[in-house]
C-alpha positions in Angstrom: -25.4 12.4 14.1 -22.1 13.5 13.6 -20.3 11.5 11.2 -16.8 11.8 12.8 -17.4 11.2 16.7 -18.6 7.6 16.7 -21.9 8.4 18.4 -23.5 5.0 19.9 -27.2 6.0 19.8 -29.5 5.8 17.1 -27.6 3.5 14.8 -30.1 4.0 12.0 -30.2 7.9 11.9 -28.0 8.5 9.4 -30.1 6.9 6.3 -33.4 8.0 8.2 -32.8 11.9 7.5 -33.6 10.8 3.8 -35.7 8.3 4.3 -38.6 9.5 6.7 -41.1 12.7 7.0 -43.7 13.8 4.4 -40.5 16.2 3.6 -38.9 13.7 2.2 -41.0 12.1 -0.5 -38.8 13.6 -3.4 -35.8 11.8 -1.3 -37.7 8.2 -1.4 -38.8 9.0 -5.3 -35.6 8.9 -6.6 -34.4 6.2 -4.5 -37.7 4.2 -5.6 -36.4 4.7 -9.2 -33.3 2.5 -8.1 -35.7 -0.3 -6.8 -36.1 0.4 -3.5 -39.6 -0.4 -1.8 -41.6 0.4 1.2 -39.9 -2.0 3.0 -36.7 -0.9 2.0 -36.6 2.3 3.7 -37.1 0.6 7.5 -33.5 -0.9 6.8 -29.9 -0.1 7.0 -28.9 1.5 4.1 -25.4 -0.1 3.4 -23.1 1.4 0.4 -21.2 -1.0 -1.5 -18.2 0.9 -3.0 -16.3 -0.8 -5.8 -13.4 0.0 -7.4 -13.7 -1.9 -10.5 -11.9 -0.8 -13.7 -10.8 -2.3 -17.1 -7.8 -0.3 -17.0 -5.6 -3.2 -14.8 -6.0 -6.6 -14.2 -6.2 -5.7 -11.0 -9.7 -4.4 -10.7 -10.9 -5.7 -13.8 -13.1 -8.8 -11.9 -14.3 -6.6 -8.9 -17.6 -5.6 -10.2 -18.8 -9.1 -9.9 -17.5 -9.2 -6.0 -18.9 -5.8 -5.4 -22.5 -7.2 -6.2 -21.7 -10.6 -4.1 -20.9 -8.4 -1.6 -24.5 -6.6 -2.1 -26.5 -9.7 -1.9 -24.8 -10.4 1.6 -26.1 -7.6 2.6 -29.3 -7.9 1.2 -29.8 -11.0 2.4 -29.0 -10.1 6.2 -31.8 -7.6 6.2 -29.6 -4.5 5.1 -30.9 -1.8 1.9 -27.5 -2.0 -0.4 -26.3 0.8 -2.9 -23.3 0.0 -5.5 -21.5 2.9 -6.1 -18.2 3.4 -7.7 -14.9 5.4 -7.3 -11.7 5.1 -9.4 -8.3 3.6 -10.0 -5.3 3.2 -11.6 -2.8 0.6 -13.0 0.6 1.4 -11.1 2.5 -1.2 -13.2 0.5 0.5 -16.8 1.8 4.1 -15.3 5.6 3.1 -14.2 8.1 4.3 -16.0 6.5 7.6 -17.8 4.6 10.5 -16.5 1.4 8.6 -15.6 3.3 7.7 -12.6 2.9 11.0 -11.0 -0.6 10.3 -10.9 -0.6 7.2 -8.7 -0.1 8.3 -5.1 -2.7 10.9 -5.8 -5.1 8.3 -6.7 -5.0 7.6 -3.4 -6.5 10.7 -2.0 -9.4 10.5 -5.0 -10.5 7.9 -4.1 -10.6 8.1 -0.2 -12.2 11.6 -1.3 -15.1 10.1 -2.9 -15.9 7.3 -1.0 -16.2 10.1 1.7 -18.1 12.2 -0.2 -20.8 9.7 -1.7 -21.4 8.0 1.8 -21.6 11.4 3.7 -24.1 12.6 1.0 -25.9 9.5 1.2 -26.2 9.1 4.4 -25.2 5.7 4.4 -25.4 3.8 7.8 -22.7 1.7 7.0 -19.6 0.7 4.3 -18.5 -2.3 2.5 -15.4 -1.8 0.3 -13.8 -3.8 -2.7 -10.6 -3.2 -3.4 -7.7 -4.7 -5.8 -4.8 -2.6 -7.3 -1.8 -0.7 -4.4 -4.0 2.2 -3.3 -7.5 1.1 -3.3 -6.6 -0.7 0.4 -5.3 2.2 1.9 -7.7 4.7 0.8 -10.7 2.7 1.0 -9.4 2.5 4.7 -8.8 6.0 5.0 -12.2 7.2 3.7 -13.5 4.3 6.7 -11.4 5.5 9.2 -12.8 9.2 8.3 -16.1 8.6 8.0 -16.5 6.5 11.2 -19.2 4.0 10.0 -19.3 0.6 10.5 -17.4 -1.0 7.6 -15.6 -3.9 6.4 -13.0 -4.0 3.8 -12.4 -7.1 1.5 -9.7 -7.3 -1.4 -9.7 -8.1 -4.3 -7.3 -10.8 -4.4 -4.3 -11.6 -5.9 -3.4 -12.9 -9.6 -2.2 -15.9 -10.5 1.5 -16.3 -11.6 2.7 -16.6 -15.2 4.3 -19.7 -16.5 7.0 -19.8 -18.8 9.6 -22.4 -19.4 8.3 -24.4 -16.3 8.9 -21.6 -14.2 6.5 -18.6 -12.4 6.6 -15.0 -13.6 5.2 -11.7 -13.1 5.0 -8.2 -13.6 8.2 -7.5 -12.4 9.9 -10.2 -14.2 8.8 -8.3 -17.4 9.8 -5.1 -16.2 13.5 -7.1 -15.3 13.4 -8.7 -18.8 13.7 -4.9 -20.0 17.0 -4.3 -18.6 18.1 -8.0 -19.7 16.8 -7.1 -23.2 18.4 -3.7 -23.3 22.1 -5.2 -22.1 22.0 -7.6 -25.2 21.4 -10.4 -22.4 17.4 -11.4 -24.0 16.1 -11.4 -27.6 13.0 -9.7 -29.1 11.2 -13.2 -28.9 12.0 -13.7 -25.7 11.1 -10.6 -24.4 8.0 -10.9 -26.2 7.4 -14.4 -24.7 7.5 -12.8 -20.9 5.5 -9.8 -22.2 2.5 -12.5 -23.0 3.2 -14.3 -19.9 3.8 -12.3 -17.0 0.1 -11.7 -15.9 -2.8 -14.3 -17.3 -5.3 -12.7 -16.0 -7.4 -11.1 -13.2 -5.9 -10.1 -9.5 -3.3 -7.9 -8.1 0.3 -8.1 -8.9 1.4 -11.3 -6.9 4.2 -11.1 -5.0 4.7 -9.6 -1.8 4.1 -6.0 -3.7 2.2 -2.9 -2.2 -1.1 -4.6 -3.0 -0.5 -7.4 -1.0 1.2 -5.6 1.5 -1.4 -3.5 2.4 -4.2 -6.2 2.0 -2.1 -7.9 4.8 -1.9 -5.0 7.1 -5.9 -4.6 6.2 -6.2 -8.0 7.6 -3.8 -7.7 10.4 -5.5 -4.5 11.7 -8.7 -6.6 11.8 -10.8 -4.4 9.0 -11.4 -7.7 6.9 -12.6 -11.1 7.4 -9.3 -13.3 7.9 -7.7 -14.9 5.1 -9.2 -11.9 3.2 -5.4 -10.9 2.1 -4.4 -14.1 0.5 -7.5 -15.8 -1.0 -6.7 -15.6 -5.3 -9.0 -13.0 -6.8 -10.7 -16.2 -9.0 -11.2 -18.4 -6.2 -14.9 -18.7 -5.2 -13.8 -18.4 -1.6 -13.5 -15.0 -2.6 -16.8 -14.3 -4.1 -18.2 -16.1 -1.3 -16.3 -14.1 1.2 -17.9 -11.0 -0.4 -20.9 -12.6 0.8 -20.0 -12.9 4.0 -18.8 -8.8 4.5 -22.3 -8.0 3.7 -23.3 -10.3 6.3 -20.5 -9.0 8.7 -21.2 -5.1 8.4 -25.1 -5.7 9.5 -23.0 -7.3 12.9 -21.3 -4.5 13.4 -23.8 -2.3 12.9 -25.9 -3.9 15.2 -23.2 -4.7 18.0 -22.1 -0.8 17.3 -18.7 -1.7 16.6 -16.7 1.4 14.3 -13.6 1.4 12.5 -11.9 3.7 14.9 -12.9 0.5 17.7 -10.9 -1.9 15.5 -8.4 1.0 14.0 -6.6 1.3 17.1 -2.4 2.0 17.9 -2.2 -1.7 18.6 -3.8 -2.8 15.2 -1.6 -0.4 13.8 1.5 -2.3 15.7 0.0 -5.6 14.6 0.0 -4.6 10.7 3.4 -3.2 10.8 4.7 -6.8 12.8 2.9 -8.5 9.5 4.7 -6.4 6.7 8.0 -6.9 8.7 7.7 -10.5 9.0 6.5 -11.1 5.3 9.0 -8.9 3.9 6.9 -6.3 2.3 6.7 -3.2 0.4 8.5 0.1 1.6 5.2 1.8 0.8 3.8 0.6 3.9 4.9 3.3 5.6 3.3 5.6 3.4 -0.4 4.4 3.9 -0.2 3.1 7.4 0.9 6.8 8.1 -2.0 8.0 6.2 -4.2 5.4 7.2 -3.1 6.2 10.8 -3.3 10.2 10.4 -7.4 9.3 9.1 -8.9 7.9 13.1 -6.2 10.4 14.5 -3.9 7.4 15.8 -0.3 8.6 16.6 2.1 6.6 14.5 5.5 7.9 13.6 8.3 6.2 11.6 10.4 6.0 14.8 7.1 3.1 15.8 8.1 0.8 12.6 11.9 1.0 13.8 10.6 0.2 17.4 8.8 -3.1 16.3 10.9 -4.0 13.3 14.0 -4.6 15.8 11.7 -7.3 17.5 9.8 -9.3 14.2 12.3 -11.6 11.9 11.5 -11.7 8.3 10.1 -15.2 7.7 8.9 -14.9 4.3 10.5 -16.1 1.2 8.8 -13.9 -1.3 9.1 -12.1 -4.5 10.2 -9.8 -4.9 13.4 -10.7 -3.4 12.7 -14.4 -2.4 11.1 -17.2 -4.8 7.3 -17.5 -4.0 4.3 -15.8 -4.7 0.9 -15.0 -3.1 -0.8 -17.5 -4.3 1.6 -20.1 -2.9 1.5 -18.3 0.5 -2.4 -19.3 0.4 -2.3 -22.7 -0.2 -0.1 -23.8 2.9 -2.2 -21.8 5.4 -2.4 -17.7 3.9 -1.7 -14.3 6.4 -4.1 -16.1 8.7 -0.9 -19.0 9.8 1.5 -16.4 9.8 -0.6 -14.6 12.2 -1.2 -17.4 14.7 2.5 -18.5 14.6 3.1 -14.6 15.2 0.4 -14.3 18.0 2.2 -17.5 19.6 5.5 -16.1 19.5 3.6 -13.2 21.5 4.3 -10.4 18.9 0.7 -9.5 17.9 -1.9 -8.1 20.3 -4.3 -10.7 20.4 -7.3 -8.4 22.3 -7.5 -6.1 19.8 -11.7 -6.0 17.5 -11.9 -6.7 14.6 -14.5 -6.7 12.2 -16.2 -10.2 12.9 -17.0 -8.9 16.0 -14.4 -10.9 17.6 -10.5 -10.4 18.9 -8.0 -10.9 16.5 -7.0 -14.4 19.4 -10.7 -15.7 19.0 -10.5 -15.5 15.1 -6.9 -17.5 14.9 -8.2 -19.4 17.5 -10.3 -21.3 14.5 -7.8 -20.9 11.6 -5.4 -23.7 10.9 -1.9 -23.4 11.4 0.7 -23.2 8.3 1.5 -26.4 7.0 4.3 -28.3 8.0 7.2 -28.8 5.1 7.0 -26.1 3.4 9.5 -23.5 2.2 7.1 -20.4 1.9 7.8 -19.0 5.6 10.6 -20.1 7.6 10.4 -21.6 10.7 10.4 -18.7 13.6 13.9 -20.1 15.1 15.0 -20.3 11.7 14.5 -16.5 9.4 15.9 -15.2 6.8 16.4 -12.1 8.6 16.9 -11.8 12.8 14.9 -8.4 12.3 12.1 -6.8 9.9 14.0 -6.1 6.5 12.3 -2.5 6.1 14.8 -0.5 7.6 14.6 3.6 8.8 17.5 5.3 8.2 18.1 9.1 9.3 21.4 11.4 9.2 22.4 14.2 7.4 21.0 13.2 4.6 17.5 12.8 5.6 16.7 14.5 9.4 13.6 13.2 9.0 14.2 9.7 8.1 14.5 7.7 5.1 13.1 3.9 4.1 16.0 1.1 3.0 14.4 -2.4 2.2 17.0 -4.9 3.1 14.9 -8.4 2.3 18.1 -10.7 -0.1 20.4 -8.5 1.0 23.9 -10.0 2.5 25.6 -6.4 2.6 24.4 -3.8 4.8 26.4 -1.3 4.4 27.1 0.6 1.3 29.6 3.8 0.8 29.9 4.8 -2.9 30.1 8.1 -4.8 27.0 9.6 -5.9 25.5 10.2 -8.8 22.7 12.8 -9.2 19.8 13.5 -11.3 16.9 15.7 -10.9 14.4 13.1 -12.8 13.5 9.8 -13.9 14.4 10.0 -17.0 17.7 11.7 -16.4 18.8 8.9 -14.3 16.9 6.4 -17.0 19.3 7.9 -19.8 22.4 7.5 -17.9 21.7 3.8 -17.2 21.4 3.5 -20.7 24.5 5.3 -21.9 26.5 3.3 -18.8 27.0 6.0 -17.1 26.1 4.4 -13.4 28.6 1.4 -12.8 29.2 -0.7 -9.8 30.1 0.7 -6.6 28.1 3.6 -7.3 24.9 5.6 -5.7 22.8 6.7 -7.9 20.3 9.7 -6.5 17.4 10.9 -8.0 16.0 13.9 -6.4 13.2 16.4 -7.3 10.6 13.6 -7.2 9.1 14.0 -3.6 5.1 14.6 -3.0 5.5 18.2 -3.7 8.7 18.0 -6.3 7.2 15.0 -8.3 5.1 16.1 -7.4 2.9 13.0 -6.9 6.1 11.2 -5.7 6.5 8.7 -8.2 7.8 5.0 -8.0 11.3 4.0 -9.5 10.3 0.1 -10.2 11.5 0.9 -14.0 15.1 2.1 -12.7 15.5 -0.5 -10.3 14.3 -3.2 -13.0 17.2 -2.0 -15.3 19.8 -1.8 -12.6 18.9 -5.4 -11.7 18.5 -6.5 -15.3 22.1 -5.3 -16.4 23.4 -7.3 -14.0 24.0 -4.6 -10.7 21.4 -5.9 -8.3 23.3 -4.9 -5.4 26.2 -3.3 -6.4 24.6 0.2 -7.2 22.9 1.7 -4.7 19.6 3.9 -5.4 18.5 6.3 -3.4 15.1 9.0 -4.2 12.7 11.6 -2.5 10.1 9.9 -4.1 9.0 6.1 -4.2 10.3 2.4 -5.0 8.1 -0.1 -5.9 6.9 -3.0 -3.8 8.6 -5.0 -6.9 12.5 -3.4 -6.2 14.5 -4.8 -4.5 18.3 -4.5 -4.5 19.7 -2.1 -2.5 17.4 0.7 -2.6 16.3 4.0 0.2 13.6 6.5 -0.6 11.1 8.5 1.0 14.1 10.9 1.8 12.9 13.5 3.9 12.8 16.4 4.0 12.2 16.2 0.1 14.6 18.6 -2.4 11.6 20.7 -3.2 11.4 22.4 0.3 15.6 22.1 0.6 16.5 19.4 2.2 19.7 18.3 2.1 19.4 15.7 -0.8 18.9 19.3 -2.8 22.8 19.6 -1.7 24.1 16.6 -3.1 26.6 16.9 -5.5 27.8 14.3 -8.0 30.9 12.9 -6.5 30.1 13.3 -2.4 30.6 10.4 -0.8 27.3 9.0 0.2 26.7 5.8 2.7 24.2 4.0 3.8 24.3 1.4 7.0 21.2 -0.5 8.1 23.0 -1.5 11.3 23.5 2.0 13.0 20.8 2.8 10.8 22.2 6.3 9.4 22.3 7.9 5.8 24.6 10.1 5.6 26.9 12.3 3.3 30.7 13.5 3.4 30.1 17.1 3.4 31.2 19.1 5.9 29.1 21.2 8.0 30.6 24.6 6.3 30.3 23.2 2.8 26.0 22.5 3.4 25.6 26.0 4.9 27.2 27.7 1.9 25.5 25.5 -0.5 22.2 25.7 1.4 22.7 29.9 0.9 23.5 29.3 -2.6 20.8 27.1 -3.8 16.9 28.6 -5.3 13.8 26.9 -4.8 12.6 25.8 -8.4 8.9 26.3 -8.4 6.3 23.6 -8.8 6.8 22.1 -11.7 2.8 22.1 -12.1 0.2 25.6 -11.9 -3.6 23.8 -12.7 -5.2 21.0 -11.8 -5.2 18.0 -9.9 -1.3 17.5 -9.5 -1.3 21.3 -8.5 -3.5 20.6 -5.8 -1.9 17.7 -4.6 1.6 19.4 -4.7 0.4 22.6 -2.5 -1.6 20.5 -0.3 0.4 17.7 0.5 2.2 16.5 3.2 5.9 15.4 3.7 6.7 11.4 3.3 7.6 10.9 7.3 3.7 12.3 7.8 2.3 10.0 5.3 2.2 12.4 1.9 -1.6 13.1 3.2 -3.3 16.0 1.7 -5.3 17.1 4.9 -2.7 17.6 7.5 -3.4 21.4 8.6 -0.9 23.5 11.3 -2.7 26.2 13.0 
């Protein structure tokens, strides 16, 4: 059976070429040495990948959902193998090189989910996933493979307390800035560092980990209310359950993930992220996630659909609520149904209970009434999704503004440019960057980064000192679902290949305007062709290894930064 094409026929095929013919003793031997039995090798065999790591707080719990998730298979009738692939800790790699290494991550691990269940022969997938990349590329490595699988997450953490009042991660990256502008003492920094994350789950506010479990959920490739169940509530432990269950279904109803994985359940996801106010790297992985079952889903498709979805969702990192607090007054699951009611989600499309995305709300409750978590639809914060695509001279092929707490939504202001991180880190130190103005940091795209690293450490300090708003930041490379303020990246084309953000100049005149939707500089057309003959590619800032790979192999940001997009 061809592992890409979705073949209907012989569901069981795949695990059987290990499994049967006197040729294949030494095959059952070593799985026998695992604990498999006779009768073992007339079912399914189902892999289990789990993502579970000590290294964050995310994944730190997911080994013990990974073997609930077994044991619902098991019990169904299925042959389960755990197997594991890797992560990282975005918010443990901000700020410092380690970053560069994040958005990679995401390839590795859709690589080797691909890899072991390929080599395995695996007739079908159940995935666990916690910290910002494990959704996408457990998703990818699905959409790839073409099995029948199910995806659950993690969960999210709980908030810190302290003084009466919820923090997180990004409140300690924040206190930084506050500390560092004489504005928060040693013990009180300490205080939020002790705080800010008591124990298991994704970060949890509206961040890239919940954004993307969200869009997981909205696409249909996890059971509903998958995206907002807490990772130490036993609903999630016994949803696990339930996806071993689930992927037997599917497997026997021959339902695959490019059936669910459709353009419409791309459309619905994007709807989702613009009406919870989510992060910009949503683009990124429903791009990649899109580019994996061949779906055709360009940036101009999130502009299409975000003119039509108001942001309903007050929650951090802009608004006041977390996660957690989104779950207890009715989760994703009510924000769908009001969505689907309001006739902005495609209702037909499969998902993995073997049911439309309609029949499933159909039997969820709707959000409660009273709260303040998601505004009523007549009623937004926003008219219009708050993830905004800009595109102009700056960036001919297009650029990501998130506009959630933002009153002003235009911004013109002289620029300030650095070719790194910590270039642009020193000067906010020495008060270099001051209000009015846009500070540019280039040279950090997928290839220039290369990796294309997250600013969440800049952002934290503009917003710490005091400038939330009044300095505008602009990169090639990423923001964290944690900034906010007034912030556009994924400039493309990046500065590594030339594009124009290589041309910039301290002291152009830069703007930015959500509502014609342009980013744009004040250089004439003369001045860009003379400094476009004047300027020298800088080589790749890395010649072995993994980040040298990545940085020849990958992709721009408008295609998704994926690493296996090939032109004849």
């Amino acid at each position: 059976m061809d592992q890409t094409n979705g073949n209907r026929k012989d569901l069981r095929i795949r695990s059987k070429v290990i499994s049967e013919g006197a040729n294949r003793v030494p095959n059952r031997a070593m799985l026998r040495a695992v604990g498999f039995t006779d009768e073992d090798f007339k079912k399914p065999m189902i892999g289990v990948a789990s993502t579970w790591s000590e290294v964050t707080p995310c994944n730190m719990h997911i080994n013990d959902l990974a073997f609930r998730a077994k044991k619902g298979v098991k019990d169904s009738g299925g042959a389960p193998l755990v197997f594991n692939t890797i992560t990282v800790s975005d918010g443990i790699s901000m700020g410092h090189e380690g970053m560069l290494f994040s958005l990679p991550s995401r390839e590795a691990i859709a690589d080797s989910i691909e890899i072991v269940t390929g080599a395995e022969r695996f007739d079908a997938l159940v995935a666990v996933g916690g910290c910002d990349k494990n959704t996408p590329a457990c998703l990818m490595a699905m959409g790839r493979l073409n099995v029948p699988s199910v995806y659950v997450y993690g969960g999210t953490i709980q908030p810190g307390i302290l003084d009466g009042k919820k923090i997180d991660i990004v409140s300690a990256f924040e206190a930084v800035g506050q500390y560092q502008d004489g504005r928060m003492s040693d013990e009180e920094l300490h205080k939020v560092e002790c705080s800010a994350c008591p124990g298991p789950g994704a970060c949890g506010g509206m961040y890239t980990a919940n954004t993307m479990a969200a869009s997981a959920e909205a696409m249909g490739m996890s059971l509903p209310g998958s995206s907002s169940t807490p990772a130490i509530s036993p609903g999630k432990a016994e949803e696990c359950e339930r996806a071993g269950a689930a992927v037997l279904n599917l497997l026997e109803k021959g339902i695959y993930p490019r059936d669910i994985m459709t353009k419409e359940a791309f459309e619905n996801a994007i709807t989702v992220v613009m009406a919870l106010g989510g992060s910009t790297n949503a683009f990124l992985h429903l791009l990649a996630m899109a580019h994996s079952v061949d779906v055709d889903l360009t940036l101009d498709d999130f502009e299409r659909i975000r003119l039509k979805v108001p942001h309903l969702a007050d929650l951090k990192p802009s608004g006041a609520h977390v996660m957690q607090d989104l779950n207890d007054i009715g989760g994703v699951p009510g924000v769908m149904k009001m969505l689907l009611e309001q006739g902005l989600l495609h209702g037909d499309c499969m998902t993995v209970t073997g049911r439309t995305l309609a029949e499933n709300l159909a039997d969820m409750p709707s959000l409660q009434e009273g709260q303040d978590v998601i505004r009523p639809f007549d009623k937004p914060l926003k008219p219009n999704g708050p993830l905004v695509v800009l595109k102009g001279n700056l960036a001919p092929d297009g650029a990501v503004a998130k506009m959630s707490g933002m009153k002003k939504m235009r911004f013109t202001g002289p620029a300030k440019v650095y070719d790194s991180e910590d270039e642009a880190t020193a000067a906010i130190e020495r008060d270099e960057i001051q209000k009015g103005d846009v500070l540019v940091i280039r040279y950090c795209g997928p290839k220039g980064g290369p990796g294309m690293p997250e600013m969440l450490s800049v952002t934290a300090m503009i917003v710490g000192r005091g400038l939330g708003g009044e300095v505008a930041l602009m990169t090639d490379g990423r923001f964290s679902g944690g900034s906010h303020g007034f912030v556009v990246g994924h400039v493309s084309p990046e500065a590594q290949v030339g594009g124009p953000i290589a041309l910039l100049q301290t002291g152009d005149l830069v703007t930015f305007d959500s509502e014609s939707r342009e980013v744009t500089m004040e250089v004439s057309e003369e001045e860009l062709a003379a400094r476009a003959q004047a300027w020298v590619q800088p080589p790749l800032k890395v010649s072995s290894g993994v980040l040298a790979k990545y940085a020849r192999l990958v992709s721009s940001a408008s295609k998704g930064a994926v690493t296996d997009l090939f032109e004849d």
